[in-house]
GUSETOR-115797 format. One record per residue (C-alpha): x, y, z; residue in one letter; chain. Coordinates in Angstrom, 2 decimals, decimal comma. Example, Ala and Ser with C-alpha at 12.3 -4.5 7.8 and 13.67 -1.06 7.14 Angstrom:
// GUSETOR-115797
REC         x         y         z   aa   ch
REC     12,30     -4,50      7,80    a    A
REC     13,67     -1,06      7,14    s    A
// end
This chain:
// GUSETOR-115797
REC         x         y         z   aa   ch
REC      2,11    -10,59     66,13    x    A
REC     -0,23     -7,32     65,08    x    A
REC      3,09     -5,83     63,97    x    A
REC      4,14     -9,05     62,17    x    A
REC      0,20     -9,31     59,97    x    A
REC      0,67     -5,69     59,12    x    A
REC      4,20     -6,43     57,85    x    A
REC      2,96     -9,22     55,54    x    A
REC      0,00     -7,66     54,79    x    A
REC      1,77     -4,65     53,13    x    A
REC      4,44     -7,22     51,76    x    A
REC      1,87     -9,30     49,69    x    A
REC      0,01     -5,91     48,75    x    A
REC      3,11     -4,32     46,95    x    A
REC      4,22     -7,84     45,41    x    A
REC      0,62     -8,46     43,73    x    A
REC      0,81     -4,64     42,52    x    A
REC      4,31     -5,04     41,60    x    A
REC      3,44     -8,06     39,54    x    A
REC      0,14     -6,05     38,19    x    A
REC      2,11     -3,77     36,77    x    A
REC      4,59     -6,78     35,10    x    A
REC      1,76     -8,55     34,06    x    A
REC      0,07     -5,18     32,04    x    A
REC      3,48     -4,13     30,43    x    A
REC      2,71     -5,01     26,59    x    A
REC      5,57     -6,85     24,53    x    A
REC      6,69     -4,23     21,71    x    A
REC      5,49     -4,95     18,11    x    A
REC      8,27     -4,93     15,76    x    A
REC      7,01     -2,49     12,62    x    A
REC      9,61     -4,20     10,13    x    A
REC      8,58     -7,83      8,89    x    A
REC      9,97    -10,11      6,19    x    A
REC      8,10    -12,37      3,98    x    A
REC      8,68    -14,35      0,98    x    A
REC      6,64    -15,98     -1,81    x    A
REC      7,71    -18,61     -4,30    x    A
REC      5,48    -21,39     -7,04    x    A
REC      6,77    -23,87     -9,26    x    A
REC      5,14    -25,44    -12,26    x    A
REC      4,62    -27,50    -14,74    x    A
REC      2,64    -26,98    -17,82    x    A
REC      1,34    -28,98    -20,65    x    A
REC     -0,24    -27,71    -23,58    x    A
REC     -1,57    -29,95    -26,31    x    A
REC     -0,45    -27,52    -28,92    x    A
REC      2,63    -27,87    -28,14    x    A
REC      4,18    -24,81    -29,74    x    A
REC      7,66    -25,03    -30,29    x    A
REC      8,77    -22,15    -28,36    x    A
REC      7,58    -23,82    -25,52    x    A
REC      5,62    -20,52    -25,30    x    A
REC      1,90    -19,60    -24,68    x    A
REC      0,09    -17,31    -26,51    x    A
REC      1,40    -13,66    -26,52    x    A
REC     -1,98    -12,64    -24,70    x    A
REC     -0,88    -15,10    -21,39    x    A
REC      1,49    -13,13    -19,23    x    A
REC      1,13    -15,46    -15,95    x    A
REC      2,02    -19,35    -16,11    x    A
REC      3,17    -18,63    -19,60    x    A
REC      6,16    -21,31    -20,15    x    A
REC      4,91    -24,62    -21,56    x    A
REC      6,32    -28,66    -21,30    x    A
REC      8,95    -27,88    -18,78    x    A
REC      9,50    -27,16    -14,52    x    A
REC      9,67    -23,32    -14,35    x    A
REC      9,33    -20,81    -11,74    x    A
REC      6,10    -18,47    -12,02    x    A
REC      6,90    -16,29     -9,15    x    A
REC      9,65    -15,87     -6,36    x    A
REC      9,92    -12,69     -4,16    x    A
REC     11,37    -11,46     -0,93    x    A
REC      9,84     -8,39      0,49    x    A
REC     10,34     -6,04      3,88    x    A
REC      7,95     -4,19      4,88    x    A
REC      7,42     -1,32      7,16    x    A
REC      4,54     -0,43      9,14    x    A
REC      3,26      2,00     12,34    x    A
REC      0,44      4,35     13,02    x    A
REC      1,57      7,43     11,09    x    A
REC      4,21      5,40      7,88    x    A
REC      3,92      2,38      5,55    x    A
REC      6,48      1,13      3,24    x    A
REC      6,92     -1,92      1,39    x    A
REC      9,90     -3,11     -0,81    x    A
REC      9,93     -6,44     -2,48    x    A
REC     12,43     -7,94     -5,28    x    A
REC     10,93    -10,61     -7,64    x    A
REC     11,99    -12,81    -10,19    x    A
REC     10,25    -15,89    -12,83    x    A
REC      8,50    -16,03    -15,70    x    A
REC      5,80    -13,72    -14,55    x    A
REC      8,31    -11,32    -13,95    x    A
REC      9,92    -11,28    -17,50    x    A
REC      6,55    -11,06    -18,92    x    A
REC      4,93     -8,38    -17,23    x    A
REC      8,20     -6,02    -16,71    x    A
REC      9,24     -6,44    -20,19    x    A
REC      9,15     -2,71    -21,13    x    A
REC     11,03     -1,69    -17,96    x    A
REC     14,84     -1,24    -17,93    x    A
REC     17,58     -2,48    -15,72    x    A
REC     16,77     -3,13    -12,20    x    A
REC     13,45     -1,68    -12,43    x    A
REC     12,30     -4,98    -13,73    x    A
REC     12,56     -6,79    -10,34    x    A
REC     10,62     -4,52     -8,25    x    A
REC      7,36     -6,38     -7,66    x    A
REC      6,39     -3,59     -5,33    x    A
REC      8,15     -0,59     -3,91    x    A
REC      6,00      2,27     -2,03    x    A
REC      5,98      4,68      0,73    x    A
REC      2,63      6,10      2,38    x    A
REC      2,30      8,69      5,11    x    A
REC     -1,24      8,68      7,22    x    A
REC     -2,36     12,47      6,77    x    A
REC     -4,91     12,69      9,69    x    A
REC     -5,19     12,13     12,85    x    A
REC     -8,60     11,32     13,35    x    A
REC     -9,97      9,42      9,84    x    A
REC     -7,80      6,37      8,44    x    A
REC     -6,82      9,11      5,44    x    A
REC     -3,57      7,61      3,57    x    A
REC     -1,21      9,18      0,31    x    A
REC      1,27      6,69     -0,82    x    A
REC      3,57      6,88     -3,74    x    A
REC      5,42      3,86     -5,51    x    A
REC      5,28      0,85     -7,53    x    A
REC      1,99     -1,25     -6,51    x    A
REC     -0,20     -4,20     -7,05    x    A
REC     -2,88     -2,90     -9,42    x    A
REC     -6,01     -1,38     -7,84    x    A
REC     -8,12     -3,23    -10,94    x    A
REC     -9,92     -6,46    -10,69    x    A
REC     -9,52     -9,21     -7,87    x    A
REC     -7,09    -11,11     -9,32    x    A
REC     -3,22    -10,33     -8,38    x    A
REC      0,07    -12,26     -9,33    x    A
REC      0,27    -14,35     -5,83    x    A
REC     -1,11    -17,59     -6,92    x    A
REC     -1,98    -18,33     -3,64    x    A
REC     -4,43    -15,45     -3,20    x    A
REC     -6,41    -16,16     -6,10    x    A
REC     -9,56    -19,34     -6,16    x    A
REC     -7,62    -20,48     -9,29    x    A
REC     -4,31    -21,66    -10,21    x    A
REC     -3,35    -20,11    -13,80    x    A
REC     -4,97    -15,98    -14,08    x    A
REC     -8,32    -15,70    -16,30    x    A
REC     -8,30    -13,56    -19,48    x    A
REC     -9,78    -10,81    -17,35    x    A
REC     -6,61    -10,45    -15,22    x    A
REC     -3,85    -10,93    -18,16    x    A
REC     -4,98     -8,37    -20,28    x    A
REC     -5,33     -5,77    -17,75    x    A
REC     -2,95     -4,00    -15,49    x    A
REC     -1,05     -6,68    -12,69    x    A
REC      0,92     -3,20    -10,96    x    A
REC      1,14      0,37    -11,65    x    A
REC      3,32      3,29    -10,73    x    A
REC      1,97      6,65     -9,28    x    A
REC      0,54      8,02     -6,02    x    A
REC     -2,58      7,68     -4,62    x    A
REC     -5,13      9,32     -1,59    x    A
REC     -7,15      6,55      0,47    x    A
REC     -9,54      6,25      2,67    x    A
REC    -11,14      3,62      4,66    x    A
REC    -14,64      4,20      7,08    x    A
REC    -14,37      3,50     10,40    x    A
REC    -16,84      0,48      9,90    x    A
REC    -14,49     -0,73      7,27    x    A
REC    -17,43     -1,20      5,05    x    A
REC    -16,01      1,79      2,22    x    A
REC    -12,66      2,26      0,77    x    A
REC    -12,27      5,11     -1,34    x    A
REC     -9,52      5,57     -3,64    x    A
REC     -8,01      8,06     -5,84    x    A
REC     -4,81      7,76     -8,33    x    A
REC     -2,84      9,27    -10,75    x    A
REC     -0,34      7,12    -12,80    x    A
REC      2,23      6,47    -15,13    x    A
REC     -0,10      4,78    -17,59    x    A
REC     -1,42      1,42    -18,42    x    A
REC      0,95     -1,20    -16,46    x    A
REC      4,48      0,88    -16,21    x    A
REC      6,91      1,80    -13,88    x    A
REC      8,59      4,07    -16,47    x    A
REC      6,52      6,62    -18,47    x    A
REC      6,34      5,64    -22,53    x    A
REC      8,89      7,61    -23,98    x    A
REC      6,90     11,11    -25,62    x    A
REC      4,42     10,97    -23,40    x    A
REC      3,27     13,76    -21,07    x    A
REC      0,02     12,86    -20,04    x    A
REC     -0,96     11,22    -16,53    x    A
REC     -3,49      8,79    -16,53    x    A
REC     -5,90      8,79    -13,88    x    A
REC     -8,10      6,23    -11,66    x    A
REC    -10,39      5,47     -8,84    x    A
REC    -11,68      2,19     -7,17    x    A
REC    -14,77      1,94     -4,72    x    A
REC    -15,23     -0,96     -2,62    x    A
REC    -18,03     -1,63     -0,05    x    A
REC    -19,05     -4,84      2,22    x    A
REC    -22,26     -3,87      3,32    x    A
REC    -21,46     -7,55      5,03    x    A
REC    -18,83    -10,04      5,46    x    A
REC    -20,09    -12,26      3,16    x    A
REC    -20,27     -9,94      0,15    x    A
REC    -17,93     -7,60     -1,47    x    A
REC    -18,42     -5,19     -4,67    x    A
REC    -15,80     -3,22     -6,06    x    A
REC    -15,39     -0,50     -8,73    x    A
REC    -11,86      0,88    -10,41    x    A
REC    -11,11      2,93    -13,41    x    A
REC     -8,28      3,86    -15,78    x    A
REC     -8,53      6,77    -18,14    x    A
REC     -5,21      7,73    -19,72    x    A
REC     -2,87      7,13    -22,98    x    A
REC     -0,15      4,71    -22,93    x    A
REC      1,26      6,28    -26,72    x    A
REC      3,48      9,24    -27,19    x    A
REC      2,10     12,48    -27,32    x    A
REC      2,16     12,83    -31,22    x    A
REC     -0,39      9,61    -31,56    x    A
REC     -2,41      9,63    -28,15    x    A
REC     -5,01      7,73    -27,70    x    A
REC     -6,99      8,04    -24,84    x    A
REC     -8,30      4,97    -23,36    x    A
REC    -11,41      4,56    -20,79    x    A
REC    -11,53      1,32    -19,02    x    A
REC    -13,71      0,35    -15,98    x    A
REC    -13,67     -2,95    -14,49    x    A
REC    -16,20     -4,26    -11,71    x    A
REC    -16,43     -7,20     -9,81    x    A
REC    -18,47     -9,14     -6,82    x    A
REC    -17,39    -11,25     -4,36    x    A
REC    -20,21    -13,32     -2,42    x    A
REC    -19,00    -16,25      0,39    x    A
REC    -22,52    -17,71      0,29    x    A
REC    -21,31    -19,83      3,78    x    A
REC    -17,84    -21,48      4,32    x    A
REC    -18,20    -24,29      1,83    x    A
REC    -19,39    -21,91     -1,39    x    A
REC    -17,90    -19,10     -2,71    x    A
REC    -19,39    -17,05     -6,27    x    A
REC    -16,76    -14,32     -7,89    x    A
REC    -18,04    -12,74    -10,89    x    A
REC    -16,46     -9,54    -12,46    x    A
REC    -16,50     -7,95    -15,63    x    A
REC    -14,25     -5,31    -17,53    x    A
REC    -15,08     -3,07    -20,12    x    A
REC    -13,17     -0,55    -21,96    x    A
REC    -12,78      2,33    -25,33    x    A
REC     -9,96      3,34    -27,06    x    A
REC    -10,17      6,38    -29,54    x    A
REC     -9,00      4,77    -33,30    x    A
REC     -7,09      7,85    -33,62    x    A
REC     -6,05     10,88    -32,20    x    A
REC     -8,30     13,84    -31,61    x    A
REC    -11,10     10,77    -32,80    x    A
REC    -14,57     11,07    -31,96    x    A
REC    -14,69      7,25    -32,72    x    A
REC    -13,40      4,80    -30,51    x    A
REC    -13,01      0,77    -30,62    x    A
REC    -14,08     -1,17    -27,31    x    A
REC    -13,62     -4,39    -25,82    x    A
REC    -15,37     -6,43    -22,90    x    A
REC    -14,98     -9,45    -21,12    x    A
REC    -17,07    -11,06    -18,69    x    A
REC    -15,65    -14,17    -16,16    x    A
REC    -17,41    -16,35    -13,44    x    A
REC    -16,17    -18,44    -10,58    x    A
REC    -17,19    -20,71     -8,50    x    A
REC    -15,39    -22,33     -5,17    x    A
REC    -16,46    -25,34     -3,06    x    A
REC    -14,54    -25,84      0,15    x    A
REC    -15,03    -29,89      0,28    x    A
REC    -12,58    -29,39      3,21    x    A
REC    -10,24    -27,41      5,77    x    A
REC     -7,38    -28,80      3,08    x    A
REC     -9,10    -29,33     -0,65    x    A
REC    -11,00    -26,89     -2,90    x    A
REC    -12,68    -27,17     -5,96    x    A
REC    -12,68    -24,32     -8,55    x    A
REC    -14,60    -24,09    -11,53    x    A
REC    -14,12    -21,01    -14,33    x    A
REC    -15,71    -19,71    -17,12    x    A
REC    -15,26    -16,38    -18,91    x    A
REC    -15,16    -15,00    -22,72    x    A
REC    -13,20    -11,91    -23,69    x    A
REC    -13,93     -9,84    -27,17    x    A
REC    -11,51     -7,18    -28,66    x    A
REC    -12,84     -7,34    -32,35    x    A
REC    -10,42     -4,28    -32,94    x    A
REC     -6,81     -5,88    -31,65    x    A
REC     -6,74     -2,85    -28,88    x    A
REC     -5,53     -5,03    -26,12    x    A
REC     -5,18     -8,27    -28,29    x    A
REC     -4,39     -8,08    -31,64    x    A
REC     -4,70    -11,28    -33,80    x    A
REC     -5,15     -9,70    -37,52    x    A
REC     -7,71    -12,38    -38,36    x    A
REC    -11,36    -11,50    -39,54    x    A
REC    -13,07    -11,65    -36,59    x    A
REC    -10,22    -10,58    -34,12    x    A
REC    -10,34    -11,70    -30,88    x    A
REC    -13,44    -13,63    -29,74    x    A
REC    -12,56    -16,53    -27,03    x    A
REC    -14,15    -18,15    -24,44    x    A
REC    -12,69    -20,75    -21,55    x    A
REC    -13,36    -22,75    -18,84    x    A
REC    -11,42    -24,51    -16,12    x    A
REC    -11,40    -26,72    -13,22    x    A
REC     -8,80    -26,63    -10,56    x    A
REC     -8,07    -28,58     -7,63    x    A
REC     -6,33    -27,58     -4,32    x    A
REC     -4,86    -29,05     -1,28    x    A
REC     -2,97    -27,57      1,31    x    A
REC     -0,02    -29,70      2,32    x    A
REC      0,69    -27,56      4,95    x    A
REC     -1,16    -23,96      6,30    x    A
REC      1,64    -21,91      4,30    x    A
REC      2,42    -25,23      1,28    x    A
REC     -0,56    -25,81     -1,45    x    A
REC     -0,55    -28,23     -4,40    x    A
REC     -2,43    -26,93     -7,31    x    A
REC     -4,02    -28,56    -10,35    x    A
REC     -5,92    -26,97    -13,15    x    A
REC     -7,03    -27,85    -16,50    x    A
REC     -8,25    -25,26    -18,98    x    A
REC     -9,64    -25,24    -22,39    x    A
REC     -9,85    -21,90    -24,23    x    A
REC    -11,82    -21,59    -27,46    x    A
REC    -11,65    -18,68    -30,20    x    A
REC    -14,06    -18,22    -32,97    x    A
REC    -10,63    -17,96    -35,57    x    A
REC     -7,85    -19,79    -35,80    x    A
REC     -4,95    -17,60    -33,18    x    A
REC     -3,22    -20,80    -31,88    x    A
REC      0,11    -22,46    -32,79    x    A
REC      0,40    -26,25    -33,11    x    A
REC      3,48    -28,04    -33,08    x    A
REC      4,04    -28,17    -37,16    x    A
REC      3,30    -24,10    -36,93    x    A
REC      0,12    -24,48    -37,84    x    A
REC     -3,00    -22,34    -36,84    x    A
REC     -5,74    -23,50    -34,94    x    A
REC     -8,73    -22,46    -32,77    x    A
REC     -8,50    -24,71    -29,62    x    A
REC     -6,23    -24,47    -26,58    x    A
REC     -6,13    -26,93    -24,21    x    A
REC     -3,63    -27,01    -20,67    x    A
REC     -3,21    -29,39    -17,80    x    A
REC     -0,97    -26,97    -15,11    x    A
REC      0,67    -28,50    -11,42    x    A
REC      2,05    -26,03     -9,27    x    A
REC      3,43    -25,88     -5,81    x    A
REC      3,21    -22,50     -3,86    x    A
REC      4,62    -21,66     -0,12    x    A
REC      4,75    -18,28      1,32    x    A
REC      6,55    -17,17      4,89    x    A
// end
């Protein structure tokens, strides 16, 4: 019997260490993932321009009085200690907005970019490629962003950019640093006669988890060499979750272009924007916008009136999450300039824009 307890005793002991050892094996993580992104919509604009077209100065949601698709993409990624990489093809109407000035098949590549982790110790990154832009908080994923359509802010600045860039990110994840050097203002391809890198930066700290602030720059030409103009653009912006229920975002952009080249005189624009989320729900927010953007000069838009461009807007947007990867957005948005810049239906000019937008939006 003292011979048969030992037995058992040593039986049980290598079983539970045998199933230790099962039990503390970890499942390998697969470093390639696919996801996906697609929105419908349907705009109305009382205008109702016969080209069924916004204004030249909307580059998102831009297709009026008809079901159209704003944004559909498929993308792999890549992704382990030491390499990143991300590939994704898109098409829509943001798409042939946005990548107009590209060629061929470089006008589907929503984002294409390798980065290599250059030390050992510090989250230190350089990656190279086609990107989502490092300016403003607003990016082409309608689902990311508080409201459905993108403010004046985020269409006239750049949506992606092509170039490399160092990063870094503090071990409290309260700082990311930033460096870049690009292709210019919102290209994949250089402009044709031009030589000249632009350059940037962005700065973002969350001294808590309620509250972000952010800094990026631009400062490049997007003109041939024989007419550069060098352009300076900064754009800042502050995110504050006051508790789950309210959320504040308020950014604003500023930037100067020299009025010709080797000028010591420069034309500038600015634009300020506000917004405001309620969380009445786990399913249903409720957005409210407001924002104004000035470009007397026609730099970024040109409208060859007296006064150039001097708008302001507002909006109100509803979601509701059918499901945790389906939302159903609503937004109406009235935009107001001080001159006439908008088409009617009879071709006429006026000064008042007004929208009513419906969207649907899943993501896997």
């Amino acid at each position: 019997m003292k011979y048969l307890n030992i037995t058992i005793g040593l039986l049980l002991s290598c079983s539970g260490s045998l199933f230790a050892q099962k039990d503390s094996l970890e499942v390998p993580v697969n470093p390639l993932t696919i996801s996906g992104y697609a929105e419908v919509y349907y705009q109305y604009d009382a205008n109702r321009k016969l080209n069924n077209m916004r204004p030249e100065f909307v580059y998102s949601h831009n297709r009026n009085n008809e079901v159209n698709l704003n944004l559909a993409f498929i993308k792999a990624s890549y992704n382990n200690a030491k390499v990143r990489a991300n590939l994704a093809l898109a098409t829509g109407t943001y798409m042939s907005a946005n990548y107009a000035a590209e060629k061929d098949i470089m006008k589907n590549i929503y984002e294409g970019n390798l980065g290599v982790k250059i030390s050992k110790k510090h989250d230190l990154w350089i990656d190279a490629g086609v990107f989502s832009s490092h300016l403003g908080f607003e990016s082409a994923v309608g689902k990311d962003n508080w409201t459905l359509t993108r403010s004046l802010f985020a269409d006239n600045s750049p949506y992606f950019e092509t170039g490399a860039k160092i990063s870094y990110t503090s071990p409290s994840g309260k700082w990311f640093v930033s460096g870049l050097i690009l292709n210019g203002w919102q290209r994949i391809q250089r402009v044709d006669g031009n030589s000249t890198p632009a350059f940037g930066h962005q700065l973002t700290y969350k001294p808590t988890s309620k509250l972000t602030l952010n800094s990026g720059s631009f400062i490049g030409s997007d003109k041939p060499d024989s007419t550069r103009q060098m352009r300076y653009f900064h754009n800042f912006y502050a995110i504050y979750q006051l508790n789950k229920i309210v959320g504040i975002t308020a950014g604003f952009d500023i930037g100067a272009e020299q009025k010709s080249k080797g000028s010591d005189a420069y034309n500038s624009w600015y634009t300020p924007v506000l917004i405001a989320k309620l969380s009445a729900s786990e399913k249903l927010s409720i957005t409210a916008r407001g924002e104004y953007y000035q470009d007397k000069a026609g730099v970024i838009i040109s409208t060859g009136t007296a006064n150039g461009f001097k708008t302001y807007g507002y909006s109100l947007n509803f979601d509701y999450a059918i499901l945790a990867n389906l939302v159903w957005r609503t937004e109406v948005r009235n935009l107001r300039s001080k001159d006439d810049i908008f088409y009617n239906r009879s071709n006429n000019l006026k000064n008042n824009s007004f929208t009513a937008t419906s969207a649907l939006a899943i993501s896997f």
